[in-house]
C-alpha positions in Angstrom: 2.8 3.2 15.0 5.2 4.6 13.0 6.3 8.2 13.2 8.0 10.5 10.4 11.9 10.0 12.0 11.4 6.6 11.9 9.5 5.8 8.8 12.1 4.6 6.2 9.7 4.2 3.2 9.2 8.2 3.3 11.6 9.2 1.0 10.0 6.7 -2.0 6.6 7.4 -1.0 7.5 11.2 -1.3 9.6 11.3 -4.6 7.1 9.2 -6.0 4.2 11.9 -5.4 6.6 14.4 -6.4 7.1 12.6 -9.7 3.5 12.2 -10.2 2.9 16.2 -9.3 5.4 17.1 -12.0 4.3 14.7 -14.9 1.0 16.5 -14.3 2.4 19.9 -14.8 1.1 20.8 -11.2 4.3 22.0 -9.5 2.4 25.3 -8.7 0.6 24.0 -5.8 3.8 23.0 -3.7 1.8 21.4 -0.7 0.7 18.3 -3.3 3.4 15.8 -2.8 3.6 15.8 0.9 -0.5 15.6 0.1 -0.5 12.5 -1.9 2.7 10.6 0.4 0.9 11.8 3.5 -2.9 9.6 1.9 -0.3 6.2 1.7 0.8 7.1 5.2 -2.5 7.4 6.4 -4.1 4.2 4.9 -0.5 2.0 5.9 -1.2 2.5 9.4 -4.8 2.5 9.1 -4.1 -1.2 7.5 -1.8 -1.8 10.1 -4.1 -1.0 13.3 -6.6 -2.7 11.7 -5.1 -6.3 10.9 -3.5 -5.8 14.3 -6.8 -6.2 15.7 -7.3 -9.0 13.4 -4.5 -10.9 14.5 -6.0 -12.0 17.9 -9.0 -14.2 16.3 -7.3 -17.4 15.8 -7.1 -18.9 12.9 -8.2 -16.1 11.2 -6.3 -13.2 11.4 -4.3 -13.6 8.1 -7.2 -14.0 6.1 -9.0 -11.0 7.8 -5.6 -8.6 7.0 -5.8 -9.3 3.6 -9.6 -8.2 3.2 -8.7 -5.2 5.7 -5.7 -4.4 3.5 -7.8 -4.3 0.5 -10.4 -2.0 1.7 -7.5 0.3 2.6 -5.6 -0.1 -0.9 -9.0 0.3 -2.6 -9.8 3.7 -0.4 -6.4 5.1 -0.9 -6.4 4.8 -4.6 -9.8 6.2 -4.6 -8.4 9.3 -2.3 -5.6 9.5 -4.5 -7.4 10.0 -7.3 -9.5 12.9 -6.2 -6.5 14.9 -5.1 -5.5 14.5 -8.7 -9.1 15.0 -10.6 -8.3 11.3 -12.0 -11.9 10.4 -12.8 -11.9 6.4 -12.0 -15.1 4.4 -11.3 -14.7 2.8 -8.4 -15.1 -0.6 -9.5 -11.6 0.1 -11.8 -9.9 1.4 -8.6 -10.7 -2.1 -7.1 -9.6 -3.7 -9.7 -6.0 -2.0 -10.2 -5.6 -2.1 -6.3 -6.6 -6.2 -6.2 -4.1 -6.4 -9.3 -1.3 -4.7 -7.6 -1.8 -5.8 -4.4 -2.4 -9.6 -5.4 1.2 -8.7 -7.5 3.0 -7.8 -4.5 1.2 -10.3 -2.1 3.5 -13.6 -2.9 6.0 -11.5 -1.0 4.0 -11.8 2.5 2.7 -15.0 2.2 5.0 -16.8 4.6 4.2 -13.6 6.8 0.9 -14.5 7.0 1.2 -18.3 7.3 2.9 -17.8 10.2 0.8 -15.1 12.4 -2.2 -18.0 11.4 0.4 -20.3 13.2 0.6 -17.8 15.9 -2.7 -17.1 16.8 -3.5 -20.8 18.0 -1.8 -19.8 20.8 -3.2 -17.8 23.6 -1.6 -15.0 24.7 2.4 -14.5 23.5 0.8 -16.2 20.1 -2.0 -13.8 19.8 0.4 -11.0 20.5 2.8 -12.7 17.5 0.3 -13.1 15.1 -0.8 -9.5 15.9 2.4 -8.2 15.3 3.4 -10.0 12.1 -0.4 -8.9 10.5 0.8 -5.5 11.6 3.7 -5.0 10.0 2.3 -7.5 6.7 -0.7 -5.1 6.3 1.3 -2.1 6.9 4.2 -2.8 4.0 1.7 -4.1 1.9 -0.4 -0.9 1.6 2.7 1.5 1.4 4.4 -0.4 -1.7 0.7 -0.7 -3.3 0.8 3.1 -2.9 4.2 3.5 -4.2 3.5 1.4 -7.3 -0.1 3.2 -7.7 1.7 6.9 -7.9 4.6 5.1 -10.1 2.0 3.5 -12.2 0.3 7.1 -12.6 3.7 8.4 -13.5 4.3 6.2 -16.3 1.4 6.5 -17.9 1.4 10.2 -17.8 4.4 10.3 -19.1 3.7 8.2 -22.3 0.8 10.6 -22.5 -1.5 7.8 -21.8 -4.9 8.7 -20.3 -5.3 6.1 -17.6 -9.4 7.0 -17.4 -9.7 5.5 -21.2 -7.4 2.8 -20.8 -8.7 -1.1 -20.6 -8.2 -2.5 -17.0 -6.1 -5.4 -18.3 -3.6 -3.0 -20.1 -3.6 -0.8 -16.6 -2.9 -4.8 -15.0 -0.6 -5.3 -17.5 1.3 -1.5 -17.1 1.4 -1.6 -13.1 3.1 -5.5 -13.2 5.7 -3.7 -15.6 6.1 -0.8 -12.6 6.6 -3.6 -10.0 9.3 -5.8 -12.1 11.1 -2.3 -12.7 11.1 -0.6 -9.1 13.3 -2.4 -6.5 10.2 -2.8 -4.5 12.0 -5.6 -2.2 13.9 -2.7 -1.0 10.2 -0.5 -0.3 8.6 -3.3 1.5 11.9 -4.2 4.0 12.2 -0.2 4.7 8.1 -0.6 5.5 8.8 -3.3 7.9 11.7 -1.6 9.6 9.7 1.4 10.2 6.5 0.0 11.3 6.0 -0.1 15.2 3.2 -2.4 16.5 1.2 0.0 19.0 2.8 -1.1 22.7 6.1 0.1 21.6 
């Protein structure tokens, strides 16, 4: 998995939660940013070692990292929210995260196209397909985090209370956070940084 020398996404993950802390006039409790980047950490290789184990049923490994990625976007968001008191229902919090993620998920369709591909073939595929739901699951859930503590930001900042806003205008507020951010750059850092577990 990945480790904090190699993990290229930190520094967005981290100024993100930093950005979040300050919008919410909590820059008292120092320890909070490296709190909130450290929950995306988490729940990106958590997705990771997850679909990697999905990746060895054939046929069905890219449909099985999606669902796996999703429980670990939904849970993140949820843990993300608790660090900051941000009192969301949980059936909101799966709804933002399946916005968001669905959002960024055009992006990794080919990826998981191909480890399906893979994983008719025994062995080296199975190890392929592994691999690519890996590193698919893993970027995923790290730029669904970034855009989550972005999304926070915003809203925040516009003195918007998220917790009394409609769930299409939170839909319609996170797309605007993903055509602004140059989340391209996010997800090919994720991928760069994301070690499958041999290595």
């Amino acid at each position: 998995m990945s480790t904090d020398s190699d993990f290229g996404s930190d520094d967005f993950i981290l100024q993100a939660a930093e950005g979040l802390v300050r919008v919410l006039n909590r820059t008292v409790d120092a320890n909070l940013p490296r709190e909130i980047a450290d929950i995306v950490k988490f729940h990106s290789v958590g997705a990771a070692a997850a679909a990697v184990a999905s990746g060895w049923v054939p046929g069905f490994g890219g449909l099985a990292a999606t669902g796996i990625g999703a429980g670990f976007i939904w849970t993140m968001y949820g843990r993300i929210n608790s660090k900051i008191g941000l009192p969301f229902s949980e059936n909101v919090v799966k709804s933002i995260a399946t916005g968001i993620a669905t959002n960024l998920a055009a992006g990794f369709t080919g990826s998981l196209v191909l480890s399906t591909l893979f994983s008719f073939f025994p062995g080296i595929g199975s190890v392929g397909a592994s691999a690519i739901v890996g590193g698919t699951c893993y970027a995923l859930t790290l730029a669904s985090g970034f855009v989550y503590l972005k999304l926070l930001t915003k809203l925040f900042l516009s003195r918007q209370d998220p917790a009394q806003m409609d769930l299409d205008s939170l839909k319609d507020a996170a797309s605007q956070v993903i055509a602004s951010e140059n989340i391209k750059d996010i997800i090919s850092n994720a991928k760069a940084g994301y070690k499958p577990p041999s290595e």
